[in-house]
N, C-alpha and C positions, 0 to 999 in steps of 0.2 A: 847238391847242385850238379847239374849235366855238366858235360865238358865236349858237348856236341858244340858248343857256340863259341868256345873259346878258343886261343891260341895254341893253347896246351892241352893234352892229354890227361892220361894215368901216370903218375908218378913225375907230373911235372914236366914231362917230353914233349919236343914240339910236334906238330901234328901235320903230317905231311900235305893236309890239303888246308893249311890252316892261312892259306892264299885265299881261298874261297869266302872266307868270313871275315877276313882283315880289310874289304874293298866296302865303301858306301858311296853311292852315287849321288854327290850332290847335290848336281846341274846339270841337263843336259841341251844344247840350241842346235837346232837343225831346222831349216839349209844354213850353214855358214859359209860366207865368200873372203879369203881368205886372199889379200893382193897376192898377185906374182911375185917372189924372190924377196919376201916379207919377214923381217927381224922378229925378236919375238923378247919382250921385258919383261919380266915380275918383278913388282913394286910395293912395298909395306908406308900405310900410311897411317898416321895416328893425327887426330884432330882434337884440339882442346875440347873442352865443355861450350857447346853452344857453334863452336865454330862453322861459319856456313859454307867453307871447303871453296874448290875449285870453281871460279867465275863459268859462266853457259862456256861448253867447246865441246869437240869431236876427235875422233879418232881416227885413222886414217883405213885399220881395220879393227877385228871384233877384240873387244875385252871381257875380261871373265873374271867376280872376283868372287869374294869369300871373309862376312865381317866375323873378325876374331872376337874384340869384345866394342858394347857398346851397339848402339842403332846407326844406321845411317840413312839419313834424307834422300831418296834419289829418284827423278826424274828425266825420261828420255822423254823428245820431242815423241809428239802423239798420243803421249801412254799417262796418266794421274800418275801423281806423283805418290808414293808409298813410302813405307819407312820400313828398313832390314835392319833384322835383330842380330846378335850375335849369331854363329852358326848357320846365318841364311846365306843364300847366293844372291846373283847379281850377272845379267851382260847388256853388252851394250853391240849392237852390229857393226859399229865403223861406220865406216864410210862419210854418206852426207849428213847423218843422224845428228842434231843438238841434243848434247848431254848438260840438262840444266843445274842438276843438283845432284852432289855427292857430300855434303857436308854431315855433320855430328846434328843426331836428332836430339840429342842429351843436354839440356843448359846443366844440369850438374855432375857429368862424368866426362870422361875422354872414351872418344870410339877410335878402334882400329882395326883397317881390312887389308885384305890382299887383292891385288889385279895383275892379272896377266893379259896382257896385251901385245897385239901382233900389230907393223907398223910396214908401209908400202913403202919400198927401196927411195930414197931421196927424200921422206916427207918427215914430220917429225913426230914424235910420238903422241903429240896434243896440242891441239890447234885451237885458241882462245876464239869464241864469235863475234863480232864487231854489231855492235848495239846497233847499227842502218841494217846488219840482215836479222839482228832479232824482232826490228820493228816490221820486216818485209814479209817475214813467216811466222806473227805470232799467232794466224790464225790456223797455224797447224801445231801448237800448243795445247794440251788439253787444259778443260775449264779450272782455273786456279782455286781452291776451297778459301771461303768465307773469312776474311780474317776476321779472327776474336777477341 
């Protein structure tokens, strides 16, 4: 086996460019807007089996995560709703964006991911949406799939 792609060398030595191969790009979003004078949180959450997660909300800026194990359910206002597998990413923009679904796509496992998110001076880190603006803007929902 080569030891071009590894950590290590010959005889077990680290490899002084062994920075170059130890990076994986998970995710990348760009344009990001990024509030003025903006905290910044990473949060671990783990969701029972089946659990349908966090009620519709927003974020005040962009979050970024990353599911460790398990699926999760997730849909942003505008976009089908999909399902991340372990190992996948995930963001959301902030701002005025409904974030519908972050729940466990799994009725028989537990899923857990990571988010990092950035939050604009005074606001709070997750803002719940009040069922009157879900009913005002469901027509910038995308089309719901079939229930079966």
């Amino acid at each position: 086996m080569s030891d071009r792609n590894t950590a290590h060398g010959p005889g077990g030595q680290p490899r002084k460019d062994s920075w170059k191969t130890a990076l994986t790009v998970l995710q990348e979003a760009a344009p990001i807007t990024v509030p003025e004078g903006a905290s910044a949180m990473t949060i671990q959450i783990e969701w029972e089996p089946g659990d349908p997660g966090t009620p519709p909300h927003r974020h005040s800026g962009p979050a970024f995560g990353y599911v460790v194990e398990g699926a999760v359910r997730f849909e942003l206002e505008g976009e089908p709703e999909r399902v991340v597998e372990a190992g996948g990413t995930f963001w959301e923009p902030g701002g005025d964006v409904i974030h519908y679904q972050d729940g466990n796509a799994l009725a028989d496992a537990r899923t857990g991911f990571v988010v990092t998110m950035m939050c604009a001076p005074g606001r709070p880190m997750l803002e719940l949406v009040e069922e009157g603006e879900l009913a005002e803007r469901a027509h910038l929902r995308a089309p719901r799939p079939a229930a079966g």
